[in-house]
N, C-alpha and C positions, 0 to 999 in steps of 0.2 A: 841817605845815600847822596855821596855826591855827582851834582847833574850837568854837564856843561851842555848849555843851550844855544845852539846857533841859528839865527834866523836875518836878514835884512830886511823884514818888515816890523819895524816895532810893535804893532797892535797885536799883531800876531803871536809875538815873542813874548812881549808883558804878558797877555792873555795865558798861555803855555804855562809862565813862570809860574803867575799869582795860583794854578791851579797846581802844579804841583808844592810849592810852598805850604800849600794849608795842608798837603799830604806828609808832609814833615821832613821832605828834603831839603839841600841845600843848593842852590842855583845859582848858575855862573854864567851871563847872558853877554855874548859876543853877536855882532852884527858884521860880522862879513867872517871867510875863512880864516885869514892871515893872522886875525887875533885871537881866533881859535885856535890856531894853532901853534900861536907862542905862548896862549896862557895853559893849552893841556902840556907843554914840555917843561912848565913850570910847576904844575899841580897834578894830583890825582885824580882818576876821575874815573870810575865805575862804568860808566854810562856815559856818551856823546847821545847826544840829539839836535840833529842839521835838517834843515832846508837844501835842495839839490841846487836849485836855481839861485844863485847868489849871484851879483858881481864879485869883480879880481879872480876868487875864486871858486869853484863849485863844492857843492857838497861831496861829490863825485871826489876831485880832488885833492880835497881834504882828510875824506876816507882811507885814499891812498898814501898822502901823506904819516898820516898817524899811525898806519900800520908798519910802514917803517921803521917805525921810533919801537928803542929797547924795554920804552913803560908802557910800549900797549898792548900786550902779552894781556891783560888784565882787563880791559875796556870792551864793554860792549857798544856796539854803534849800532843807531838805529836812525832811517834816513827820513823826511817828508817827500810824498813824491805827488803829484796832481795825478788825474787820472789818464790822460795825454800822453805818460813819462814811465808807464810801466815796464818799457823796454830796459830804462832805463835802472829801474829796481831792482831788476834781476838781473843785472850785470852788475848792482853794489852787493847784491847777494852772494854773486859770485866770487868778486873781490876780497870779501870775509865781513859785510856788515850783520848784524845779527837780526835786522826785522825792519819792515816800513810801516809807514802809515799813510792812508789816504788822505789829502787835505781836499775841504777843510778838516781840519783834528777832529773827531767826535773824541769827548772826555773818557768816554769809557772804555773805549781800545785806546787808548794811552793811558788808561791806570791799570791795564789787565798789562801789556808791556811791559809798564815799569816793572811790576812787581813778580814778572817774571823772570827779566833782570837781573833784578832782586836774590832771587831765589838761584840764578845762573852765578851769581858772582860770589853766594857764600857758599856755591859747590865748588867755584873754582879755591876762594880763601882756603877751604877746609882739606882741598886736597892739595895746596901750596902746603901750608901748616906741617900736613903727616909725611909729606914729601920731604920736606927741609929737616922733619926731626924725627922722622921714622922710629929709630931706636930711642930717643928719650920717650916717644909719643908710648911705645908697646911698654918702656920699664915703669912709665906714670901707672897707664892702665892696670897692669900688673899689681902694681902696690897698693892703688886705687881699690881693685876687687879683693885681694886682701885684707884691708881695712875693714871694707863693708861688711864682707863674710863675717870677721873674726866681731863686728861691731853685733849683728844680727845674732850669733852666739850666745851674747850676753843673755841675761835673766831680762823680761820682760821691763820691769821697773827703769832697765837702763838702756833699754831703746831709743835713741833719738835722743841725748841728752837730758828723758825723765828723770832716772833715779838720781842727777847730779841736783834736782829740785827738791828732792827727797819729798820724805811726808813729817808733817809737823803739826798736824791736826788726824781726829776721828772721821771729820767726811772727804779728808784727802784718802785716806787707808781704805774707806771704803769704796771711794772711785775706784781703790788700785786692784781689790777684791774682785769687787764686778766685773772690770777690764777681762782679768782674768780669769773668771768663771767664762764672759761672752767668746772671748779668743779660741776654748775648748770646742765650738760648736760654730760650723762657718755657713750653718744655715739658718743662721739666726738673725736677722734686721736687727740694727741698733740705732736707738734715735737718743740722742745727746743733747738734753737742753742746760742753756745758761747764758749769761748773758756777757758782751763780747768783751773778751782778753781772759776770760776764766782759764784758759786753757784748751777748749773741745777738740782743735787739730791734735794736740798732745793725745788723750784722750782715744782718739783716735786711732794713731797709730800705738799706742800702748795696749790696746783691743788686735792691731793685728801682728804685730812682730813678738816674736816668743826665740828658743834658742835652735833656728832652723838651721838643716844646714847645708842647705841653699837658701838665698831671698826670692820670696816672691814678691810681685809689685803692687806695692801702692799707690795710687792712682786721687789724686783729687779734683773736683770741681767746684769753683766759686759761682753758686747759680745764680747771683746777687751780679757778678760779673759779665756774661753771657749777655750778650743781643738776644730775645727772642726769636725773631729771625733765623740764626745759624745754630738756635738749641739742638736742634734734633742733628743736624752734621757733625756737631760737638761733643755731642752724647755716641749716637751709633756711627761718625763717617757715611765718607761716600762714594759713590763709585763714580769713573771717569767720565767726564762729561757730564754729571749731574747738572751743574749749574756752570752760567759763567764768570769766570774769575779763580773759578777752581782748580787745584792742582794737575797736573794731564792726569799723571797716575793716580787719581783720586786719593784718598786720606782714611788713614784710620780715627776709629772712636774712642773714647773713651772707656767702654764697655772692652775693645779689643785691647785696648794698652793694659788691661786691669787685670785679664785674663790669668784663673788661677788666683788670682790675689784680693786685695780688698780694695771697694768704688768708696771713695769720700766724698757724700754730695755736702759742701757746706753751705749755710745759709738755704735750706732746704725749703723754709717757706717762701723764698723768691720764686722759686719757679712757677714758671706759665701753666694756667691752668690745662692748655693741650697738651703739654708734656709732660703734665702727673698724668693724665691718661695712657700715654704712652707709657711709662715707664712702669704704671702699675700692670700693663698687660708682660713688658718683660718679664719683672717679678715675677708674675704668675707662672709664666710658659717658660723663662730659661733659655729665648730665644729672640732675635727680633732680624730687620733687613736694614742693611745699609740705605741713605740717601741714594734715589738710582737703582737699587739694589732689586736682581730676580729671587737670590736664592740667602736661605732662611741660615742664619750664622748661630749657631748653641753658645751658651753664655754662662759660664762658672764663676759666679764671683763673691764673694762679701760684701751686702752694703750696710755701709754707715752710713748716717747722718746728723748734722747739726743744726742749729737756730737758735736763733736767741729771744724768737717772738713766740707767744702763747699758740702753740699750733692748734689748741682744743681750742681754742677761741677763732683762730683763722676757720678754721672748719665749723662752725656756727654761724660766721658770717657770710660764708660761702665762697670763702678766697682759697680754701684749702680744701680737697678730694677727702671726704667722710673714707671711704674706701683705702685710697693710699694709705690716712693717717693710722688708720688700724692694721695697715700691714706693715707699716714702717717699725709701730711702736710695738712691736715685738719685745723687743728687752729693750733696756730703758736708764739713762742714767743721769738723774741730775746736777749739778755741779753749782753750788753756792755761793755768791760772789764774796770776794773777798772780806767785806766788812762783817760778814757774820764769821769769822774764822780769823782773827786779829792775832791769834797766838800765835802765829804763823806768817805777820807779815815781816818780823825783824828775823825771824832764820831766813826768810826768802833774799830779803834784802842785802845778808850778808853773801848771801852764797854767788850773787849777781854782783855786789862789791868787787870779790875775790874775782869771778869772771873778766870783769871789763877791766880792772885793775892789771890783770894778765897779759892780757889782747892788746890795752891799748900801751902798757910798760909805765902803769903807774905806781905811785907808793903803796895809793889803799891797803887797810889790811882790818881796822877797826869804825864802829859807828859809835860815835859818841851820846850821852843817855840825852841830852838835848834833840840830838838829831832823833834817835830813838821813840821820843814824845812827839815830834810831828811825824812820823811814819806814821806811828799809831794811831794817831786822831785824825790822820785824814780818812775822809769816806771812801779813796780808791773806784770812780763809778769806770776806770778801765780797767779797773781788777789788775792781774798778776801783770800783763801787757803794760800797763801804766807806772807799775813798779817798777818795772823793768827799764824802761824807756826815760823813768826819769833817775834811775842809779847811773844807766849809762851815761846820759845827760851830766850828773855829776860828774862822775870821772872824767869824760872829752874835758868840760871846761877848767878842773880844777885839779890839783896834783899836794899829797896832804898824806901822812901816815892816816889819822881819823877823820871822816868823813861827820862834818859839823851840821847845823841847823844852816848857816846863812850859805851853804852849797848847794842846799835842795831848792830846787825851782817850786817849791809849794810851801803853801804855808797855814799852820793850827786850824786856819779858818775856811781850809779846804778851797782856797783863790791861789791862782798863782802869782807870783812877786811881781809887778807890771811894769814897773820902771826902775828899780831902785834895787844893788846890790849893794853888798858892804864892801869886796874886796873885786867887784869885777866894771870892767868899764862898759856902759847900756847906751843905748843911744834915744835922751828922752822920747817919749811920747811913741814910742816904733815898738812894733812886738818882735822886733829879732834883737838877740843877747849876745854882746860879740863877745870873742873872748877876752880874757886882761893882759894878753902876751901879742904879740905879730905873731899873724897866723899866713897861711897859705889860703888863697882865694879858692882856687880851684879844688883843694882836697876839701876846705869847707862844704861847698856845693855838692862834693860827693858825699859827704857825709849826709845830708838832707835829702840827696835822693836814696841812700843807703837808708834813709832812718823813714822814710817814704812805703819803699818796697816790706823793710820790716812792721811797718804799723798794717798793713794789706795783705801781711802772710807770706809774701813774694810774688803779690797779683799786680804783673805789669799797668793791664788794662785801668785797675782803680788807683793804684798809685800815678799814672799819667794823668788821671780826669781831677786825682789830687790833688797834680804840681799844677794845672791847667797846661797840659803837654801835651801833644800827639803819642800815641802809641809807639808810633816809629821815632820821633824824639828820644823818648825815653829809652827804647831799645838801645840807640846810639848811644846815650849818656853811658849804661850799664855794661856794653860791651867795653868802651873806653875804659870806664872803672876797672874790671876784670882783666883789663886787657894791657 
């Protein structure tokens, strides 16, 4: 978010900035009003935060000024006030500023602030949005639910873009068997092991969409992702005023968003050993209490799970719930990585050729029997993910009816290419691969955090600690993309 920070005491102001900076905003540090107030009529800015006691001019009157102005319809302001000057707070209250703080700043009511803010200004964004385009907003929707519906219809196999992956192997058929046997019975625990890129989200949902006709919801969670800390508000919500920092109207769970439908816990053996307790008492009882919570919530749900680590073995060493794992592994489905099922990796490879070829308006259309021979003999240790990731890889950088050996970023010897292409310009000794045409800077960098988000499943949280980004960085990055 963007911050415009005003203050006449520099220690004070730096102090402010560098704390909100590492929170992953964007700061805009004026020392007196006057420049505050020609630098917000030139930029935008979500949020003011002033000092009242200025010289030239006061916080007070810059308040007044900015509201004035036809871009501050949009601006939340929020004032410093000492303790001497409360009078004076609530007469900027009255004015229309949006909140004070006592100085000295204590940090943590200025990040509970912001990020209410926050949260104040993409209600304002979201109801600007449906306002301005009302009627596009209802005909999107419309064809939006549409889509879904008539997509959820489909035969199981082609839920979610499966059956476009088809089956080309015996232990794909029988994944797709089992799916289907588990999907008939929603009182069935499924634990899905294999190891990572095999598929198991797919897996997943190819166990819960069938041809309904209505959806129900899928629901996932990366437990691998999760603070322990905020597991259990994350899993059940909370109620208002549980903790601070929390939403006023407290928050739903994960357990209520699923409701009816199917819980994906992924990455199953990350979770904290207090919260397989917890979660095996839900199991049991079909019921649990929000964070905060008096009163006892009923719980309908299917779960699934995945991991890629030896859970019999977690549960010997004592990192995993003896008890959980026996109720998880109800029905049970393993998934082989790639290299044992080789027959299968050039129909997958073509099928993701034709894909990205599509999407991104290239030639592709055939893999050449060279290209062909290193598919095959690489080892794949990110399975189908890896294939994927590096067809697409192909395609972005190179544009070819057939898709050749010196396009694939790997090579026979299962290493990838480190310096040296035959037809692309590299930058020695650097592990980034530019492309061999004049590209655009910035749709590159979207491409990397797009190719970020997809290595993570679409997990903000680890594609941020990926890119070494703030949470809310990357938020910014992806609405911009989208946007």
């Amino acid at each position: 978010m963007n911050i415009l920070l005003v203050d006449d005491d520099s220690g004070s102001r730096m102090s402010v900035a560098k704390f909100l900076r590492r929170q992953g905003h964007e700061i805009i540090e004026c020392a007196d009003g006057d420049e505050a107030l020609a630098t917000f009529s030139n930029a935008s800015f979500p949020m003011v935060l002033t000092d009242i006691k200025m010289p030239k001019m006061s916080g007070l009157d810059l308040l007044k000024h900015i509201k004035e102005l036809p871009n501050s319809t949009y601006t939340d302001i929020v004032l410093f006030t000492g303790h001497g000057s409360m009078e004076t707070a609530v007469e900027a209250l009255r004015i229309g500023a949006y909140d004070y703080l006592i100085k000295p700043i204590n940090i943590q009511e200025l990040a509970i602030i912001v990020n209410k803010v926050a949260e104040h200004q993409g209600l304002l964004r979201e109801n600007r949005r449906l306002t301005d385009h009302f009627d596009q907003e209802v005909q999107a929707a419309t064809q939006e639910s549409s889509k879904e519906i008539s997509r959820l219809r489909r035969l199981v196999a082609k839920a979610e873009g499966i059956g476009e992956i088809g089956i080309f192997d015996k232990a794909t058929e029988d994944v797709f068997r089992q799916a289907g046997m588990y999907h008939k019975d929603r009182s069935i625990s499924v634990l899905i092991q294999g190891a990572t890129g095999t598929g198991k989200e797919m897996v997943a949902k190819l166990i819960h969409y069938d041809d309904f006709e209505e959806p129900t919801p899928f629901v996932d969670i990366n437990c691998a992702a999760v603070t322990p800390t905020l597991f259990e508000s994350e899993l059940f919500g909370y109620e208002a005023g549980s903790f601070t920092g929390g939403l006023t109207k407290g928050q739903k769970g994960k357990f209520d968003l699923a409701a009816g439908g199917t819980l994906f816990f992924d990455e199953i053996g990350e979770m904290p050993l207090e919260m397989q307790a917890k979660l095996l008492r839900v199991l049991q009882e079909k019921e649990y209490y929000r964070v905060g919570g008096l009163k006892k919530i009923k719980t309908d749900v299917r779960v699934v799970c995945a991991t890629n680590i030896d859970l019999r073995q977690a549960v010997e060493e004592g990192k995993f719930r003896r008890d959980l794992y026996y109720r998880l592994n109800v029905g049970q489905i393993v998934l082989p990585p790639l290299r044992e099922r080789r027959e299968s990796i050039i129909p997958l490879a073509e099928v993701f050729l034709r894909q990205f070829a599509a999407q991104k308006n290239k030639k592709f259309a055939t893999i050449s029997s060279e290209a062909q021979k290193v598919l095959v003999s690489h080892s794949w240790p990110g399975n189908i993910r890896e294939l994927k990731n590096t067809i697409e890889w192909s395609v972005f950088m190179f544009d070819n009816k057939e898709l050749k050996a010196e396009h694939l970023n790997i090579a026979s010897g299962n290493t990838a290419i480190p310096t040296v292409m035959q037809s692309g310009a590299i930058i020695p000794e650097a592990p980034v691969v530019l492309p061999p045409t004049p590209f655009n800077l910035d749709e590159f960098v979207d491409k990397i955090v797009a190719a970020a988000l997809l290595l993570h499943n679409g997990n903000k949280s680890a594609a941020a600690a990926y890119l070494g980004l703030s949470r809310r960085s990357l938020s910014y990055r992806v609405e911009k993309l989208n946007g």
